[in-house]
Structure formats: structure tokens, C-alpha cells
N, C-alpha and C positions, 0 to 999 in steps of 0.2 A: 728216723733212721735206726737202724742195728747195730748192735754194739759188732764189731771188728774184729778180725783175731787178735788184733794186741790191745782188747782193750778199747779201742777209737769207737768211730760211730761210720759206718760207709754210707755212702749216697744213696739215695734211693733206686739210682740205676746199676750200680751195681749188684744191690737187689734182685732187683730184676735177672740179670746175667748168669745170676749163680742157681745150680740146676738145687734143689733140695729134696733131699731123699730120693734120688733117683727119677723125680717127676720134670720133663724137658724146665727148662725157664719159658719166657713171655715170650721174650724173642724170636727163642726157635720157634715157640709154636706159632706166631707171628710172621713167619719168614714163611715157612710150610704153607699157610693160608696164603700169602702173597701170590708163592710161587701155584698154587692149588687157581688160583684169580684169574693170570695171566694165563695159565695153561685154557681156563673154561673160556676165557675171552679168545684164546686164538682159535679155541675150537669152534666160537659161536658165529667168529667171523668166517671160516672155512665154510661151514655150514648153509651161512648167508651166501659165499659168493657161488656155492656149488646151485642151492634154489634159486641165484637169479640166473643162472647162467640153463639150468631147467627150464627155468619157464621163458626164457628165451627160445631155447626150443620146443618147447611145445606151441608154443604162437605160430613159430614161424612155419612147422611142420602142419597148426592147423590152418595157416593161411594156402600154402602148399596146396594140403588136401582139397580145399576149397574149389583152388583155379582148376585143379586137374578133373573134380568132380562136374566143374561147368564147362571145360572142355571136352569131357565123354559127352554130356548130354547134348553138345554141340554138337557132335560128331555124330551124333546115334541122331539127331533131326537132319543133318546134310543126307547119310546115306538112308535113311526112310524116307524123307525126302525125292533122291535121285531115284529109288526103286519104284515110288511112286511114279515118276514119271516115266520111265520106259519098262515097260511091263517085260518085256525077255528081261534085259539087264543079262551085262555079262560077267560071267563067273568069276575071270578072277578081281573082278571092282570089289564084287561082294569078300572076295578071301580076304581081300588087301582091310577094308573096312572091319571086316572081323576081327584080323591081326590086329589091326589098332586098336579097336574097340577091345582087346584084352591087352595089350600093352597096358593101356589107360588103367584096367581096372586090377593091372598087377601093382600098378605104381600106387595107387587110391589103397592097396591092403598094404601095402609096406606103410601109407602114411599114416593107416588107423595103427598100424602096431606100434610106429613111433608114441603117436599121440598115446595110444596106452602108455608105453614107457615111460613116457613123462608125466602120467596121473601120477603111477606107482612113486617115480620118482618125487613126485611135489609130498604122496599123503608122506613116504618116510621124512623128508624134510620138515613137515608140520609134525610128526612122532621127536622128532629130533631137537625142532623147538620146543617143545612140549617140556620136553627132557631139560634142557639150557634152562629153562624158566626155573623148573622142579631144583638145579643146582643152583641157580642163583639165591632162590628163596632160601634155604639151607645155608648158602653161604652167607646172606645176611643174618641171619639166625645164628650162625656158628661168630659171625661176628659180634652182634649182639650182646652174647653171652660171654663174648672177650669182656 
């Protein structure tokens, strides 16, 4: 222990407490790192629930794409199909098949755009753990050297 202002001996924690020459004590800087901890852990959880809630949609956007992709090629063998068989074939079956046959394939490019949106969005996710990892290590380190 330290000698005291009058003299005495103070505790070791009081030690601690007391700033010296203008350098924080243990504590604060102990408190700082805490509060530095809890902020990286709520951002890591944020993080987590934003990539699973991603790749939720991306799944379900590639399942999506999937059915709609097998329902065009369904519909493009019905109507080559029905054209085969009646050689006139009236004009507006074919219009009507056409309109679908491009509904389907407007819906199929909205689904590849999601599904891109949600690469872009997984690779920042995986840059972002990247990063979480890069602070944790640092933070054991920074503790460490407490």
C-alpha cells in the first residue's frame, strides 16, 4: 500500500481510483473497455440478426425464382404444345400466351435482382464479421495488456 495524505497507508483500491498525473485510473479505463465490449457485442448481434434475416430472403426469393422459372417452361411446352397441334391456331391464344409468357419472365428478373440484393447483402455481412472478429481480437489484446 501507499503512504496516505496524513501519513496512513491506503488500500490498494483506492490506488487504483486515484487518477496520477493526469493519466485516467484502472477503472475508468476499465469501465470505457466495458462499456467499448457491450457496444461491439450489440453491434455483433445486430449484424447476426440483419445476415439471418438476409438469407432468409435470399432462399426464399431463390425458391420463388425456382417455381416461376418451372412454370414459364411449363407454359412455353403447353402453348408449343397447343400450336403444334392446330396449325392456324388463333391469334389471340397466342397474344394471351405471349402476355404470360412475359409476365413470368418479368417476375423471374425481379427475382434475379432480389437474389442479387441479397449476395451484395450477405458478401457486406461477411466484410462486417470480418470487421467484429478484427475488434474482438484488439479487444482481447487491449485487455491483455490491462
Amino acid at each position: 500500500s501507499e503512504p496516505g495524505p496524513n501519513g496512513g497507508h491506503t488500500s490498494p483500491k483506492a490506488a487504483l481510483t486515484r487518477p496520477i498525473g493526469g493519466v485516467p485510473n484502472a477503472q475508468v479505463v476499465l469501465a470505457g473497455y466495458q462499456r467499448e465490449i457491450e457496444r461491439l457485442q450489440s453491434e455483433n448481434r445486430d449484424i447476426r440478426t440483419r445476415e439471418v434475416i438476409a438469407e432468409r430472403g435470399f432462399q426464399n426469393a431463390m425458391v420463388e425464382n425456382e417455381a416461376l422459372q418451372k412454370k414459364l417452361e411449363h407454359l412455353e411446352e403447353i402453348f408449343v404444345h397447343r400450336e403444334d397441334m392446330s396449325s392456324a391456331g388463333s391469334s389471340s391464344g397466342k397474344q394471351q400466351a405471349a402476355h404470360v409468357a412475359n409476365i413470368l419472365r418479368e417476375e423471374n428478373a425481379k427475382l434475379r435482382q432480389q437474389a442479387q440484393q441479397a449476395m451484395v447483402i450477405r458478401m457486406e455481412n461477411a466484410q462486417l464479421n470480418q470487421m467484429v472478429s478484427s475488434l474482438r481480437h484488439r479487444e482481447a489484446s487491449l485487455l491483455h495488456a490491462l
